[in-house]
C-alpha positions as CSV (number, residue, x, y, z in Angstrom):
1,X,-66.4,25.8,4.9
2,X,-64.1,23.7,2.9
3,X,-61.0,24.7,1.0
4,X,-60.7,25.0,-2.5
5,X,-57.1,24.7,-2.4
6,X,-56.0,20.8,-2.3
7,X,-55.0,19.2,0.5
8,X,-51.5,18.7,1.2
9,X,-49.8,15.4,0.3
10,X,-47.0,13.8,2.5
11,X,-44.1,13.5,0.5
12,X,-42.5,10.5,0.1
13,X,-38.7,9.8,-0.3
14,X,-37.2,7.0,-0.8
15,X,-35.0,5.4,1.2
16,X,-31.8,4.1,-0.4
17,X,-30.1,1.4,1.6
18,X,-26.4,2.4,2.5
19,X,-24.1,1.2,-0.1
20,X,-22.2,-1.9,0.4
21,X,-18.7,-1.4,0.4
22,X,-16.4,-4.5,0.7
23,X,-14.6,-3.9,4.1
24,X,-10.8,-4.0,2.8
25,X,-8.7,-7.1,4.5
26,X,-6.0,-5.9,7.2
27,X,-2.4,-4.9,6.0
28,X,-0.3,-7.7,7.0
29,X,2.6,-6.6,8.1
30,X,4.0,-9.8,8.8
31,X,4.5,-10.4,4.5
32,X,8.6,-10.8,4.0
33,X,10.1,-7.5,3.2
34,X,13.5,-7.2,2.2
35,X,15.7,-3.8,1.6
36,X,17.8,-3.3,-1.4
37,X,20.7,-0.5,-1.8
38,X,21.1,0.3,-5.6
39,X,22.5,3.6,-5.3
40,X,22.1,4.8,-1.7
41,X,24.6,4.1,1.2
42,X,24.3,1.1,3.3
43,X,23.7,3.1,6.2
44,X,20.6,4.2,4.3
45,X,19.4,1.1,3.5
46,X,20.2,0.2,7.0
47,X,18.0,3.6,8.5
48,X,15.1,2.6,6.1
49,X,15.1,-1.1,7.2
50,X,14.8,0.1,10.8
51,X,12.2,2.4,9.7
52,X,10.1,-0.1,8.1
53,X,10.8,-2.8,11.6
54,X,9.9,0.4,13.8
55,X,6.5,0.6,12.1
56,X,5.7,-3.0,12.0
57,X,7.2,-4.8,9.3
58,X,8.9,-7.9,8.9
59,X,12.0,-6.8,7.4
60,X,13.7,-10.2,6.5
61,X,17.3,-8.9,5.1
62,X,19.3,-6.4,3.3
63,X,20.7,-6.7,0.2
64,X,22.6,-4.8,-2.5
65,X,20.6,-4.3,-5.8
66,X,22.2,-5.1,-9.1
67,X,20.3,-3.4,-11.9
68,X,18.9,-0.5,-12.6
69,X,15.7,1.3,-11.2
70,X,14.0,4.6,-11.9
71,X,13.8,5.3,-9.0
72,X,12.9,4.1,-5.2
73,X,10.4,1.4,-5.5
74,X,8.3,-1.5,-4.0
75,X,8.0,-4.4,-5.6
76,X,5.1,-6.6,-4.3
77,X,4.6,-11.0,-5.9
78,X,0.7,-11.5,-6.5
79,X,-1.9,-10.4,-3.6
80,X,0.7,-8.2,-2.0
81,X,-0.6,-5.0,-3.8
82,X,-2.4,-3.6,-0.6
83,X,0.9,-4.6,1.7
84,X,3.7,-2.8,-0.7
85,X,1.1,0.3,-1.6
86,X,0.8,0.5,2.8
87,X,4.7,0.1,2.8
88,X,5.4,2.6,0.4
89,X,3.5,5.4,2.3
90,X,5.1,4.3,5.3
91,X,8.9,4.9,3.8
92,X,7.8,7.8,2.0
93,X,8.3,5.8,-1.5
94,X,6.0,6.7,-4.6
95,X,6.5,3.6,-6.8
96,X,4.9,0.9,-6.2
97,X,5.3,-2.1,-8.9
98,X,4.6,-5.9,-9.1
99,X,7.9,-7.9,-9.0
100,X,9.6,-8.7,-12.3
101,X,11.6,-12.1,-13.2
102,X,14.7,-10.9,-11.4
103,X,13.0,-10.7,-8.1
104,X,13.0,-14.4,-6.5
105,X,11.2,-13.4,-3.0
106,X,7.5,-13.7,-2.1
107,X,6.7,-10.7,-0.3
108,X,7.6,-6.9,-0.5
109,X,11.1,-5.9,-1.9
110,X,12.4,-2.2,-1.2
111,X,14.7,-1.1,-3.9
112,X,16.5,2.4,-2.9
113,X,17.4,4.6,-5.5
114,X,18.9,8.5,-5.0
């Protein structure tokens, strides 16, 4: 005797293809970094610099900072972005900004501000 009640039907999902995500390049650590003391002792700048070498970076000089800052900051030139935001979590720094006229280096430049 046949059913009255219809036959099941498969269901069907579709399938959606993984999303592409664009791998992100490396962090190279090799990028110029130099360590500026605006308001912090030179033995902090000095700690920080050894910090940053003990974790990879090539930590080029130490400086002292003439200017004024908000606060502790990374400056990064153009396509250094990944590099200083990388840095910055590494020293514990929050600010991250692109270089401004008065910075002359290509690279990464720690400014250290209490």
């Amino acid at each position: 005797k046949a059913s009255d009640s219809p036959s099941p039907t498969p269901k069907t999902s579709a399938t959606q293809a993984p999303a592409s995500k664009a791998t992100p390049r490396a962090i190279d650590k090799s990028v110029r970094v130099v360590v500026y003391r605006s308001t912090v002792s030179q033995r902090h700048a000095a700690r920080t610099a050894d910090q940053a070498k003990s974790l990879g970076w090539n930590v080029v000089q130490l400086a002292d900072w003439q200017g004024t800052v908000p606060g502790s900051t990374v400056y990064f030139s153009a396509g250094f972005e990944p590099e200083a935001r990388a840095l910055a979590k590494d020293l514990g720094i929050a600010r991250v900004a692109p270089k401004h006229s008065g910075i002359t280096l290509t690279g990464l430049s720690v400014v250290l501000h209490s």
